[in-house]
Residue frames as a rotation matrix with the C-alpha (Angstrom) as fourth column:
UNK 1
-0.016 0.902 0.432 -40.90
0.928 -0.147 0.341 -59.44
0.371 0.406 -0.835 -21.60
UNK 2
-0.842 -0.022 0.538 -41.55
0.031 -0.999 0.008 -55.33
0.538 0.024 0.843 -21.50
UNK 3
-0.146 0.833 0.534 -44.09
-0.636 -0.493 0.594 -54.18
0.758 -0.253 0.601 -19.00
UNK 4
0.180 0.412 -0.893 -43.66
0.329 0.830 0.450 -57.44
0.927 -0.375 0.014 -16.74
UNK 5
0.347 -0.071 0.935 -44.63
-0.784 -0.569 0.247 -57.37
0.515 -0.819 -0.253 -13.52
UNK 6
0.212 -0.352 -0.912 -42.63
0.200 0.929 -0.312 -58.64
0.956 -0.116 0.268 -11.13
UNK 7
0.902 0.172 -0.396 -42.37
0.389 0.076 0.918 -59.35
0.188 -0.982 0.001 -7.38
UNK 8
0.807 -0.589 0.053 -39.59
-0.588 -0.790 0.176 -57.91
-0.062 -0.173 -0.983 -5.42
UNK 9
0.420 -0.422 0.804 -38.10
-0.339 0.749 0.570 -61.04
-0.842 -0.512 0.171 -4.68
UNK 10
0.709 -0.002 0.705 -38.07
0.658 0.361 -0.661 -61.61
-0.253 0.933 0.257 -9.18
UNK 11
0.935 -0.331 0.131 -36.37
-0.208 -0.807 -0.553 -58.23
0.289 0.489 -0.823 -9.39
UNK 12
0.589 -0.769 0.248 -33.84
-0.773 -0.448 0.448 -59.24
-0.234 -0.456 -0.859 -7.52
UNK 13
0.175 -0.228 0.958 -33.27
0.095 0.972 0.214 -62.35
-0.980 0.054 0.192 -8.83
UNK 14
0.776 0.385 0.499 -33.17
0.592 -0.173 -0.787 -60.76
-0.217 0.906 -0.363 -12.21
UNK 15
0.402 -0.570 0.716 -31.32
0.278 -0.670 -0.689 -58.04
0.873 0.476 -0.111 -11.91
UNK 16
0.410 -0.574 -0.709 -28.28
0.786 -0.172 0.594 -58.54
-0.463 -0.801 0.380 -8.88
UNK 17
-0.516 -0.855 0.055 -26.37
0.772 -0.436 0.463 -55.80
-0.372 0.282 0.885 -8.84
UNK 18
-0.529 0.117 0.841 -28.45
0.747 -0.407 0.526 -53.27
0.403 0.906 0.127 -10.30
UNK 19
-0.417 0.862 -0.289 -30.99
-0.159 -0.382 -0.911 -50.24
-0.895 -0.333 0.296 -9.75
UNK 20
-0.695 0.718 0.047 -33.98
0.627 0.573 0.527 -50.18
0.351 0.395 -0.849 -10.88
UNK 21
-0.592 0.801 -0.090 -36.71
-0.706 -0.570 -0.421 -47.54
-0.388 -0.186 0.903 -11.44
UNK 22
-0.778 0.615 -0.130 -39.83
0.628 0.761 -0.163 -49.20
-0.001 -0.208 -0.978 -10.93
UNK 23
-0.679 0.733 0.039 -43.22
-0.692 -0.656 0.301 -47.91
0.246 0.178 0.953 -12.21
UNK 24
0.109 0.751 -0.651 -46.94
-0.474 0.615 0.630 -49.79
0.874 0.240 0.423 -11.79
UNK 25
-0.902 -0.423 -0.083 -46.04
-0.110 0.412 -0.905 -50.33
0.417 -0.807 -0.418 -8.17
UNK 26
0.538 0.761 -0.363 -48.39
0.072 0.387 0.919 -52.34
0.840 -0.520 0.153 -5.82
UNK 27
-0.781 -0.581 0.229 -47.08
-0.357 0.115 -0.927 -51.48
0.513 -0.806 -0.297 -2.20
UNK 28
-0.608 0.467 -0.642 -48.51
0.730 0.647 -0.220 -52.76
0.313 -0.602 -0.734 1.37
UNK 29
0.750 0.658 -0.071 -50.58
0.520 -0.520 0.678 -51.18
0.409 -0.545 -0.732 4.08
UNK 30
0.587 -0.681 -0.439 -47.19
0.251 -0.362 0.898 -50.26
-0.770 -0.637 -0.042 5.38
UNK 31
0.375 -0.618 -0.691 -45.63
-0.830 -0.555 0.046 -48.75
-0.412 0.556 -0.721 2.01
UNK 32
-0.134 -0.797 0.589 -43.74
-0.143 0.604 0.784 -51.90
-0.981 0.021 -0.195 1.54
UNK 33
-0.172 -0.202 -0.964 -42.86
-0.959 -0.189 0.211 -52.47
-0.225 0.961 -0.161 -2.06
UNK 34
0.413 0.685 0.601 -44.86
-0.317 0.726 -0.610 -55.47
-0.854 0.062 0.517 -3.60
UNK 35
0.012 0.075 0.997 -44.49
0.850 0.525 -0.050 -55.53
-0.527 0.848 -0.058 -7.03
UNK 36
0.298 -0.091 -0.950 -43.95
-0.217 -0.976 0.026 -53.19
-0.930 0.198 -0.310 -9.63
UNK 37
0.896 -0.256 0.364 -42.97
0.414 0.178 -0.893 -53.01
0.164 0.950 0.266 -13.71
UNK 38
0.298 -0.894 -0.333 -39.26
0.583 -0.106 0.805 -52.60
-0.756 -0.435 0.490 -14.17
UNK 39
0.880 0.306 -0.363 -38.82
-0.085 -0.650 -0.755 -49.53
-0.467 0.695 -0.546 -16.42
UNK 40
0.412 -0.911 -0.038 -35.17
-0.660 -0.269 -0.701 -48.97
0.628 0.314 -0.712 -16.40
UNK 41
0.924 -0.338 -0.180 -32.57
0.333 0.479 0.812 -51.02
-0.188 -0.810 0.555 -14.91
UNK 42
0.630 -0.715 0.303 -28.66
0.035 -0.364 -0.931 -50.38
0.776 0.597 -0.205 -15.02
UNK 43
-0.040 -0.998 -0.047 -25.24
0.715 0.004 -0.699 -50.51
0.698 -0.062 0.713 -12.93
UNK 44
-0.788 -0.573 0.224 -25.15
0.573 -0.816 -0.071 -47.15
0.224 0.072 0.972 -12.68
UNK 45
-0.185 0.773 -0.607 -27.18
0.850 -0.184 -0.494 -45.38
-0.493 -0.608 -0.622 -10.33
UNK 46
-0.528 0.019 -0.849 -27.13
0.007 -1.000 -0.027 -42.25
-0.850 -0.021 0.527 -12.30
UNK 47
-0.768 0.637 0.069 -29.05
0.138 0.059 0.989 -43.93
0.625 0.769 -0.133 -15.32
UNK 48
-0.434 0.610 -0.663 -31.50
0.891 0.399 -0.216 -44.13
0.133 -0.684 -0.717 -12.95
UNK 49
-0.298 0.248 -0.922 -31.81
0.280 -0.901 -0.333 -40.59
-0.913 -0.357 0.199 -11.21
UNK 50
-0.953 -0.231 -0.195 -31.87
-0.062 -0.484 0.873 -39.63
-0.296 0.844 0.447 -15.53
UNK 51
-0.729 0.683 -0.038 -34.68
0.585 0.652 0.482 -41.96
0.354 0.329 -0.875 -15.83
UNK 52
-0.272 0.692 -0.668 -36.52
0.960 0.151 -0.235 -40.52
-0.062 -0.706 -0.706 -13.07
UNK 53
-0.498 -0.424 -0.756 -35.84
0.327 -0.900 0.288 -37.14
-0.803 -0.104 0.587 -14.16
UNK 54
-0.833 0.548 -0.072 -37.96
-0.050 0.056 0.997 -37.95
0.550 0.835 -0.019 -17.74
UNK 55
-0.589 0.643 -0.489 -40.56
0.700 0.709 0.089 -39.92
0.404 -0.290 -0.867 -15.52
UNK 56
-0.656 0.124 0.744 -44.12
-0.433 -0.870 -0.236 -38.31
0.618 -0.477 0.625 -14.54
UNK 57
0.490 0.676 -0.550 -45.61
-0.298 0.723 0.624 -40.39
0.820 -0.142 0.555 -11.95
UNK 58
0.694 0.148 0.705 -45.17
-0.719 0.198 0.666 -42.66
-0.041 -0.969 0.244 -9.49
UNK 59
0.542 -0.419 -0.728 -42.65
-0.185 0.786 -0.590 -44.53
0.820 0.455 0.348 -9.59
UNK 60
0.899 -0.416 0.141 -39.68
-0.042 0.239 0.970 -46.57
-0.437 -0.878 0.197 -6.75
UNK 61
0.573 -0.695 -0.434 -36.24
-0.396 0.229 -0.889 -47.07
0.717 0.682 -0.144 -7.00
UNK 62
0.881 -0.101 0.462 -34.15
-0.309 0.618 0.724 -50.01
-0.359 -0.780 0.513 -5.66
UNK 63
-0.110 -0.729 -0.675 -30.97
-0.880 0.387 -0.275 -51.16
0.462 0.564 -0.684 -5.79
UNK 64
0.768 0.636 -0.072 -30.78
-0.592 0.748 0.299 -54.87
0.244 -0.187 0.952 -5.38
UNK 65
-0.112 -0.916 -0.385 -27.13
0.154 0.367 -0.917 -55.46
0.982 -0.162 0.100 -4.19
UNK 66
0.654 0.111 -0.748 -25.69
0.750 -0.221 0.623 -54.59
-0.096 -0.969 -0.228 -0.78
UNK 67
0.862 0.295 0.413 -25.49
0.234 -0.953 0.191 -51.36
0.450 -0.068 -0.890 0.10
UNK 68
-0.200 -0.892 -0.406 -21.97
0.579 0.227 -0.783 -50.37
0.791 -0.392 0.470 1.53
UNK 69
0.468 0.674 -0.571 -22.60
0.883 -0.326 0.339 -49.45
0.043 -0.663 -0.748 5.12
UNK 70
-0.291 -0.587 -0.756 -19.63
0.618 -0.718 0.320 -46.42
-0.730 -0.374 0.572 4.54
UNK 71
-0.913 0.179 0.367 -21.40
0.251 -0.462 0.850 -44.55
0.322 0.869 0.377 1.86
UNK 72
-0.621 0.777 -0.107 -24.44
0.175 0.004 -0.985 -42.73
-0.764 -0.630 -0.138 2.74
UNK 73
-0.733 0.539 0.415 -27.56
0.588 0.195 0.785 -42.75
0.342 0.820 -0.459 0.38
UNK 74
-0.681 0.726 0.093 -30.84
-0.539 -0.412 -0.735 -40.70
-0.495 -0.551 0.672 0.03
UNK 75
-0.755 0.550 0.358 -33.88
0.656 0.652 0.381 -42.49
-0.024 0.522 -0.853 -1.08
């Protein structure tokens, strides 16, 4: 289904392995990512950054594998 919202815990269970730009986010008192509509998802972290590049708004992005600890990321 398009537009579903889903917990973090669904995204990952959905989509291993993947990022994921996330719009319609619900976070905590502490920021923490709740929930959220998966917009885009994909392999390839650079669909992503594209995605976010279109996108005006709020939006998160997660990747839902593990992270290699020799590779450095910005978020």
């Amino acid at each position: 289904m398009i537009n579903e919202r889903l917990t973090l815990k669904e995204m990952e269970e959905k989509y291993p392995d993947e990022w994921l730009f996330i719009v319609d986010c619900e976070h905590s008192e502490n920021t923490e990512l709740l929930s959220g509509v998966v917009a885009v998802h994909s392999r390839s972290e650079a669909d992503i950054h594209e995605a976010s590049m279109r996108y005006k708004g709020s939006a998160a992005i997660r990747y839902t594998g593990e992270i290699r600890k020799d590779v450095g990321y910005l978020f």
